[in-house]
MMTF fields as JSON, N, C-alpha, C and O atoms, coordinates in Angstrom:
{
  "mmtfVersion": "1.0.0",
  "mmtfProducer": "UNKNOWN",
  "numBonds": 415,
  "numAtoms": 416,
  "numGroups": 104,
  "numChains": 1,
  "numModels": 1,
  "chainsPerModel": [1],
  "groupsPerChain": [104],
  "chainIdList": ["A"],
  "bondAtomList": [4, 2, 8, 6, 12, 10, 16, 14, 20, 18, 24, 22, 28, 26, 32, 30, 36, 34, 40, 38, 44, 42, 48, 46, 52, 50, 56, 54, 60, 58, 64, 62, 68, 66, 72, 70, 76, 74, 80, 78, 84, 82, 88, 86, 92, 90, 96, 94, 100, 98, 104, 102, 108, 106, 112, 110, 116, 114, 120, 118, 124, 122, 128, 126, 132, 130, 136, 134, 140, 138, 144, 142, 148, 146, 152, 150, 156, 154, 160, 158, 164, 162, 168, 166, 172, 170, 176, 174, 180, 178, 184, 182, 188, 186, 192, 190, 196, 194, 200, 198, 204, 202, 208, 206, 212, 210, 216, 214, 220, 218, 224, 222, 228, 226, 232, 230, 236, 234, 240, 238, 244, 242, 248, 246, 252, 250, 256, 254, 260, 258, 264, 262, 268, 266, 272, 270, 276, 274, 280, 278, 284, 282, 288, 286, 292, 290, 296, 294, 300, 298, 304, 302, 308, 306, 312, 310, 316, 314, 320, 318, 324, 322, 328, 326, 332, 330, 336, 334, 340, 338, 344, 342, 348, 346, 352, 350, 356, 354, 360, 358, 364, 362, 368, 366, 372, 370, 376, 374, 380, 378, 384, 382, 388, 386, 392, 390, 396, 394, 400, 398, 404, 402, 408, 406, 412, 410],
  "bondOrderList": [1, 1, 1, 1, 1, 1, 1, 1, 1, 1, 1, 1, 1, 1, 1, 1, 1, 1, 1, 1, 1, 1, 1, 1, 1, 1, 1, 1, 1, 1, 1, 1, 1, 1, 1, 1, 1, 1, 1, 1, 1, 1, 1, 1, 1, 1, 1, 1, 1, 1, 1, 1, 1, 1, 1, 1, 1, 1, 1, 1, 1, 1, 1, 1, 1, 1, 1, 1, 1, 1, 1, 1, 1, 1, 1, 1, 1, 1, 1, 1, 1, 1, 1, 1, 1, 1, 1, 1, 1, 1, 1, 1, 1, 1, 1, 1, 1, 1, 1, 1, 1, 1, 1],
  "groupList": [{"groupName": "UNK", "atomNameList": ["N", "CA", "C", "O"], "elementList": ["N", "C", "C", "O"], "formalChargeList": [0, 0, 0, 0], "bondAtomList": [1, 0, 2, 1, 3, 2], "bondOrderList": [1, 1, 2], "singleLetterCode": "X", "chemCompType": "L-PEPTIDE LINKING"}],
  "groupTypeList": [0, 0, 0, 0, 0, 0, 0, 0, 0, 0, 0, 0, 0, 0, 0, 0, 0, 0, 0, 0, 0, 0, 0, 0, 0, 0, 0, 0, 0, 0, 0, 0, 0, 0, 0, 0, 0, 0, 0, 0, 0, 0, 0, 0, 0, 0, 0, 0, 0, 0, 0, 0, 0, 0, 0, 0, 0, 0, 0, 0, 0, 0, 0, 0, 0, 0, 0, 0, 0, 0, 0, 0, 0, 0, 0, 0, 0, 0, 0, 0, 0, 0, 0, 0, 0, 0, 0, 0, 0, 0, 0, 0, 0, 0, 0, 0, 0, 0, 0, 0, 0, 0, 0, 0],
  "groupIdList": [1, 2, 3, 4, 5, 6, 7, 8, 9, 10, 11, 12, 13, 14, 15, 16, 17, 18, 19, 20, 21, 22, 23, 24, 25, 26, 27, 28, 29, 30, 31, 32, 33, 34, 35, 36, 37, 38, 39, 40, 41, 42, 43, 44, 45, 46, 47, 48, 49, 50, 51, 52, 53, 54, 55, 56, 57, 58, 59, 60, 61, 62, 63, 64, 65, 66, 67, 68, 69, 70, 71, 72, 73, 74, 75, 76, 77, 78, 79, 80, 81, 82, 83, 84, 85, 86, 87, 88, 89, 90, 91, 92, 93, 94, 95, 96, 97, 98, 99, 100, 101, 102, 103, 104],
  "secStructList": [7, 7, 2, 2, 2, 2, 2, 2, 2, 2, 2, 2, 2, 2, 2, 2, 2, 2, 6, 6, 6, 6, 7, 6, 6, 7, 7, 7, 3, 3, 3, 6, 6, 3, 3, 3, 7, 2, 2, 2, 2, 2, 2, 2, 2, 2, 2, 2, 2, 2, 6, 1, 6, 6, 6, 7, 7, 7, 1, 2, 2, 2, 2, 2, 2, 2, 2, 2, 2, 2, 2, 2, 2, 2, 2, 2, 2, 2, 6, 2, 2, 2, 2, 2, 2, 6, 1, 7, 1, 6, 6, 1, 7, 7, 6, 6, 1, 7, 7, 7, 1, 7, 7, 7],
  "xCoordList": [119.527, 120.084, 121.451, 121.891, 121.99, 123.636, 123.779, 124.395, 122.755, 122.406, 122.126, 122.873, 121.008, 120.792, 121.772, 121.485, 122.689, 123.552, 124.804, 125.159, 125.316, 126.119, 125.89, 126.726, 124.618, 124.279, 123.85, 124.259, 123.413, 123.171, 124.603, 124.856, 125.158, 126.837, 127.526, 128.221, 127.715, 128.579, 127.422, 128.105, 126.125, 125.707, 126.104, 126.53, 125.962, 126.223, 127.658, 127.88, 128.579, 129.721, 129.617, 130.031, 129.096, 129.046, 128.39, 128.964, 127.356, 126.465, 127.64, 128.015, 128.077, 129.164, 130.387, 131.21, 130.436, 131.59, 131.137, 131.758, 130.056, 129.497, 129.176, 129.463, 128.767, 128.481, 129.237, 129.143, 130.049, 132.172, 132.147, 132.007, 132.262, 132.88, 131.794, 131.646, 131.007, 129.788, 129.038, 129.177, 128.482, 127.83, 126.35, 125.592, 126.166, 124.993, 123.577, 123.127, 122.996, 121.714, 122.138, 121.314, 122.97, 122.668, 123.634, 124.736, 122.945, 123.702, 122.649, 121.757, 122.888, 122.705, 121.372, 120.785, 121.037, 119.485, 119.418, 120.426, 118.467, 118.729, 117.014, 116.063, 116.8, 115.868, 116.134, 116.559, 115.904, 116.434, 117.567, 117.767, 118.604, 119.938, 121.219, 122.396, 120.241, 120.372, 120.723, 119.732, 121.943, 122.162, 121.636, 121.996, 120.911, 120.132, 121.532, 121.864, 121.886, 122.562, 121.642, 120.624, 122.581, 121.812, 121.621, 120.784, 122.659, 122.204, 120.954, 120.382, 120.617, 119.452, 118.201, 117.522, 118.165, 117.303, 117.526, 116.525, 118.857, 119.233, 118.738, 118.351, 118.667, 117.945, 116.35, 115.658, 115.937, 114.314, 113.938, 112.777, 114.758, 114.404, 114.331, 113.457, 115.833, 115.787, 114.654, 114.276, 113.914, 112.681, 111.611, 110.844, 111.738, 110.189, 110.742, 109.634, 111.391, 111.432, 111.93, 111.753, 112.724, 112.129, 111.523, 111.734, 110.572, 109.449, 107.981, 107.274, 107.897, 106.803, 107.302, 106.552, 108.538, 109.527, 108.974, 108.648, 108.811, 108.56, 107.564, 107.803, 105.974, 104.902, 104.046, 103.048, 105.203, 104.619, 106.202, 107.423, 105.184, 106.296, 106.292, 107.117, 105.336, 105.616, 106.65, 107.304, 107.397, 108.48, 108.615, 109.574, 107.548, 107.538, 107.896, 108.791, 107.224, 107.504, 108.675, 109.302, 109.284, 110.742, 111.545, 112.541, 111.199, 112.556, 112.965, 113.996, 110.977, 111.73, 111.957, 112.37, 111.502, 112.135, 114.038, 114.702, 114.637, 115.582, 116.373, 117.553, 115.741, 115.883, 116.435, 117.548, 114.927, 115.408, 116.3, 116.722, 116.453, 117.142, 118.675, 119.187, 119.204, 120.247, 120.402, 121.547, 119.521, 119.231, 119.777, 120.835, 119.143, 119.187, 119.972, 120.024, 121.338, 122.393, 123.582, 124.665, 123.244, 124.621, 124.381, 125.417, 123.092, 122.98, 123.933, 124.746, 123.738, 124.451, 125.459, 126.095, 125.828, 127.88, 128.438, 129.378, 127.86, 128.62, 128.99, 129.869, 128.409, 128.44, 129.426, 129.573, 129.727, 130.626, 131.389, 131.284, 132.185, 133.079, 132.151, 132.461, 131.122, 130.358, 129.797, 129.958, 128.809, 128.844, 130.21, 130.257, 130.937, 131.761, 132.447, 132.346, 133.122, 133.45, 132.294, 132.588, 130.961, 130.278, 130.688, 130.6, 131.103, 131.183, 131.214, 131.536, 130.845, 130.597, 131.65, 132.044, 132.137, 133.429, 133.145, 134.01, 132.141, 131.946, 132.085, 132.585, 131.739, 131.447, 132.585, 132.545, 133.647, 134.993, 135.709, 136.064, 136.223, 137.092, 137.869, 137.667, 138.698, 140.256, 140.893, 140.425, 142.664, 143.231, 143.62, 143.461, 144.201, 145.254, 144.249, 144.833, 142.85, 141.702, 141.308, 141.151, 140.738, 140.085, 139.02, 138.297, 138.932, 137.167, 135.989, 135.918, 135.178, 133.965, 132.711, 131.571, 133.274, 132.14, 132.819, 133.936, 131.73, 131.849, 132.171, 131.806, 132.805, 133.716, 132.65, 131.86, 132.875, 131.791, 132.694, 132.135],
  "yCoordList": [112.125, 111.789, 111.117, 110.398, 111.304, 111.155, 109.608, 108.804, 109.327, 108.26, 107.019, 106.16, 107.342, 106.392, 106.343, 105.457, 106.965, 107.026, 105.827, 104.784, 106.56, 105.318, 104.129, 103.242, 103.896, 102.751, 101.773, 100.617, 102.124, 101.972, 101.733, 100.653, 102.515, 102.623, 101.647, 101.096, 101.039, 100.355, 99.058, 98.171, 98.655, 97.396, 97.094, 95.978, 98.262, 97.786, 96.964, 95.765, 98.106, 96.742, 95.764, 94.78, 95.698, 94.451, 93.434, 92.352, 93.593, 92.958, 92.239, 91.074, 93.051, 92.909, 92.15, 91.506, 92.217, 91.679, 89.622, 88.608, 89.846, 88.595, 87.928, 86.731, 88.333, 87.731, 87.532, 86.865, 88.103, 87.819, 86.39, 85.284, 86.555, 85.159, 84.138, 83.21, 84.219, 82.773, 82.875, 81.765, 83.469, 83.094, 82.641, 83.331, 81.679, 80.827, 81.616, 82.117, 81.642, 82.594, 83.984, 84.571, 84.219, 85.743, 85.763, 85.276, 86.337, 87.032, 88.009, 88.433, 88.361, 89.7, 89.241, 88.161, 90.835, 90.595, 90.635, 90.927, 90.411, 90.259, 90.461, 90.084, 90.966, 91.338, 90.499, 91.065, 88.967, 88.404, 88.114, 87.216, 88.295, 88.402, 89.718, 89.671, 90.657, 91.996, 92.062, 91.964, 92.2, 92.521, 94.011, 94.974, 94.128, 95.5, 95.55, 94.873, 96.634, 97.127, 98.008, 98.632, 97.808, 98.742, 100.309, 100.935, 101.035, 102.368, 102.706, 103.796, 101.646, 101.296, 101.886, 102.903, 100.765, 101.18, 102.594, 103.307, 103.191, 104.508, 105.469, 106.409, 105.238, 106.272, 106.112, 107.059, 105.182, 104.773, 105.436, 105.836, 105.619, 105.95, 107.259, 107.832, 107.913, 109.398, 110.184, 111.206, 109.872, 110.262, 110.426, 111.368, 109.141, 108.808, 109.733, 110.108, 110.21, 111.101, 112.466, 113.412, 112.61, 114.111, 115.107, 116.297, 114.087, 114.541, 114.917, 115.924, 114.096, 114.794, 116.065, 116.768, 116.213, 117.204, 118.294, 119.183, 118.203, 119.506, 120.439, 121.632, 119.575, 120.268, 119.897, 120.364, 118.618, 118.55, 119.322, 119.217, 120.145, 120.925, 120.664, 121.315, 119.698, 118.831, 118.994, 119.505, 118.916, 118.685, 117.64, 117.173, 116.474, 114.995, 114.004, 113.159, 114.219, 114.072, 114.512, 113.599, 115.53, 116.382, 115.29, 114.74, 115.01, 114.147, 112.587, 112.153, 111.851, 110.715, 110.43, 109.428, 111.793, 112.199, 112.117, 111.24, 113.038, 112.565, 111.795, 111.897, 110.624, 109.491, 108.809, 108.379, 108.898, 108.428, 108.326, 107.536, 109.858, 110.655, 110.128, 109.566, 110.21, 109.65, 107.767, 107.349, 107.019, 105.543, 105.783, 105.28, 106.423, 106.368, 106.874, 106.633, 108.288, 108.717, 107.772, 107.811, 106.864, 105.752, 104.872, 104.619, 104.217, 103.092, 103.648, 102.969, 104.898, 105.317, 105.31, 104.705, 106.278, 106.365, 105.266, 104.996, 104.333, 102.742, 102.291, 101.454, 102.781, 102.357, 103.717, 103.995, 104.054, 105.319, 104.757, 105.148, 103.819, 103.246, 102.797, 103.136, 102.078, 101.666, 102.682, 102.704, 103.853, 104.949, 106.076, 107.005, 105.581, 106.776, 105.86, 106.186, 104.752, 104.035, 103.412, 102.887, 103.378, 102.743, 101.085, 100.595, 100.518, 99.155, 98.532, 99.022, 97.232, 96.607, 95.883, 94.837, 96.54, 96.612, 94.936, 94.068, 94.885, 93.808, 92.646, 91.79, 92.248, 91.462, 90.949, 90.156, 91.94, 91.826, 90.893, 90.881, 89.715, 88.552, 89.036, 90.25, 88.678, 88.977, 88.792, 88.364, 89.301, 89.792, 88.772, 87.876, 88.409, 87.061, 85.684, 84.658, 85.68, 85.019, 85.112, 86.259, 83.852, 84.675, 84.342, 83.486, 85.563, 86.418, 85.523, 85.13, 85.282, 84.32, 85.547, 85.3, 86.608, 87.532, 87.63, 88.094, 86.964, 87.141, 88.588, 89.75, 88.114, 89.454, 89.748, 88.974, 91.15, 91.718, 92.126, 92.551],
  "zCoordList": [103.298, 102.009, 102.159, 101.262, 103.069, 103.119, 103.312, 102.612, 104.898, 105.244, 103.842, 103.374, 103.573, 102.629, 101.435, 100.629, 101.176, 99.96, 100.465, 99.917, 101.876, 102.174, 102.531, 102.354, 103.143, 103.265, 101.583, 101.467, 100.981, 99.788, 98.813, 98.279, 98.741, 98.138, 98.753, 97.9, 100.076, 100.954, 100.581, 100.071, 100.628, 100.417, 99.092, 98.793, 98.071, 96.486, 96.517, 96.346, 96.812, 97.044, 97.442, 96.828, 98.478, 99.162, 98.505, 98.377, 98.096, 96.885, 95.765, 95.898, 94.785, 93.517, 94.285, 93.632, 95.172, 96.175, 96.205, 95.887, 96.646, 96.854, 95.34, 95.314, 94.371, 93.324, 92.518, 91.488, 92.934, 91.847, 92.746, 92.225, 93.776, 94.733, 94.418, 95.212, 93.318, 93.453, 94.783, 95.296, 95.412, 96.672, 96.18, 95.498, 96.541, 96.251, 96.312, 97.342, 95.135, 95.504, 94.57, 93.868, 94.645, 94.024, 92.631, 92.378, 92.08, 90.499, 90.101, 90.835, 88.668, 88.032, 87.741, 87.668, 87.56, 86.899, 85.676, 85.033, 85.177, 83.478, 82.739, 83.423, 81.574, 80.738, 79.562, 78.555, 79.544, 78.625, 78.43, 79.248, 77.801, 77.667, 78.475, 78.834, 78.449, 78.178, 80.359, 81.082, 80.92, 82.38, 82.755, 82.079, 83.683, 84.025, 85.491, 86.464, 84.888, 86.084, 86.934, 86.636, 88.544, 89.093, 88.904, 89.554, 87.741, 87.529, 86.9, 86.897, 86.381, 85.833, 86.807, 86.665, 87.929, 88.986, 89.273, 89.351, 89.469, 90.339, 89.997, 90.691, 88.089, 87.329, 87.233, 86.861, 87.497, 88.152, 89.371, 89.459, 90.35, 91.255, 91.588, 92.238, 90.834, 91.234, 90.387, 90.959, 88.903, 88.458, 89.344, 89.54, 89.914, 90.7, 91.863, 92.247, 92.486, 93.591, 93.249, 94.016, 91.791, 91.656, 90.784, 90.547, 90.324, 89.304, 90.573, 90.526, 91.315, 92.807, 93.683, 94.361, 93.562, 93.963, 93.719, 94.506, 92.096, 91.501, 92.204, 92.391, 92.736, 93.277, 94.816, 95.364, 95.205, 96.399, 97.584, 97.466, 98.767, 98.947, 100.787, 101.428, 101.552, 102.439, 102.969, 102.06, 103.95, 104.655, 104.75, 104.136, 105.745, 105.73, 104.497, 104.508, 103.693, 101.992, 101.628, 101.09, 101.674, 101.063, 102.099, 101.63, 103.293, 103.911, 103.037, 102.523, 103.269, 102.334, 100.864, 100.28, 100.387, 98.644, 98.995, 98.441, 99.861, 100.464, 100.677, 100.341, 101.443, 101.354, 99.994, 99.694, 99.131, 97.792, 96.752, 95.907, 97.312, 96.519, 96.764, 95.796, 97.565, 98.282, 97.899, 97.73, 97.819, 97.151, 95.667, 95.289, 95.023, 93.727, 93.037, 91.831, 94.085, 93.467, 93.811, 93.227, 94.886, 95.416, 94.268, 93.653, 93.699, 92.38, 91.301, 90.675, 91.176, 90.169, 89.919, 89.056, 90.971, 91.016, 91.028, 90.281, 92.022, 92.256, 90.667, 90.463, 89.809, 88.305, 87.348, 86.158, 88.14, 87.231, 86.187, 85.025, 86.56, 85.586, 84.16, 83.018, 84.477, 83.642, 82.592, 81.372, 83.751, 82.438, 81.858, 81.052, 82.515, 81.382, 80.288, 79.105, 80.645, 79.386, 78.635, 77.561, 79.039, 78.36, 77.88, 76.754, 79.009, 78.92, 79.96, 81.043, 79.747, 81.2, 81.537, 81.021, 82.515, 83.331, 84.304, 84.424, 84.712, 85.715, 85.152, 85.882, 83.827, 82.929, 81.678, 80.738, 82.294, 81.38, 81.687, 82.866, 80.747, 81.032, 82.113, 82.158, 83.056, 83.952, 82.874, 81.819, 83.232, 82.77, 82.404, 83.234, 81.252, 80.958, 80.593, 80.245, 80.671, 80.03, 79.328, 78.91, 78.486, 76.896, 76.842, 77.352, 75.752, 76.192, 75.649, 74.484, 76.528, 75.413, 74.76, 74.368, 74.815, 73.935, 72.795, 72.564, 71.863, 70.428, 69.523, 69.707, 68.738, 68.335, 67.2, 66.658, 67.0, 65.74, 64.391, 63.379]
}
């Protein structure tokens, strides 16, 4: 679990790292308009590994539930900021720029 959390946590940066800088090829995913963050996935993933949890009781299985498990709690946290203010932090003008999201 540990394994896959940091490896997972340390690429996410690295990921958000690269797509601030324009690197050719990569940006956000999107559902229409609508940006799917990756807590999105994190919370996809940790279901799907511990809803089988519940009744399969395997060792081999319990390691790469593990695994998953560890994937899908690094998607998350990497996004902390995001869920506790409930806004998208990544997506916020810089400081001293003005904002092209339409005001309500």
């Amino acid at each position: 679990m540990a394994g896959g959390f940091a490896l997972t946590f340390g690429g996410m940066r690295l990921l958000i790292s690269l797509i601030h800088i324009d690197v050719a090829g990569l940006g956000d995913v999107q559902a229409g308009s609508v940006p799917l963050h990756h807590c999105t996935w994190g919370f996809l993933l940790l279901a799907a590994v511990g809803a089988p949890g519940l009744v399969q009781r395997s060792a081999r299985v319990r390691a790469w539930r593990g695994l998953g498990y560890g994937v899908g709690l690094a998607l998350v946290l990497d996004e902390a900021a995001l869920l506790i203010s409930l806004e998208d932090v990544y997506g916020a003008p810089k400081a001293g720029s003005a904002s092209h999201w339409p005001s309500s």
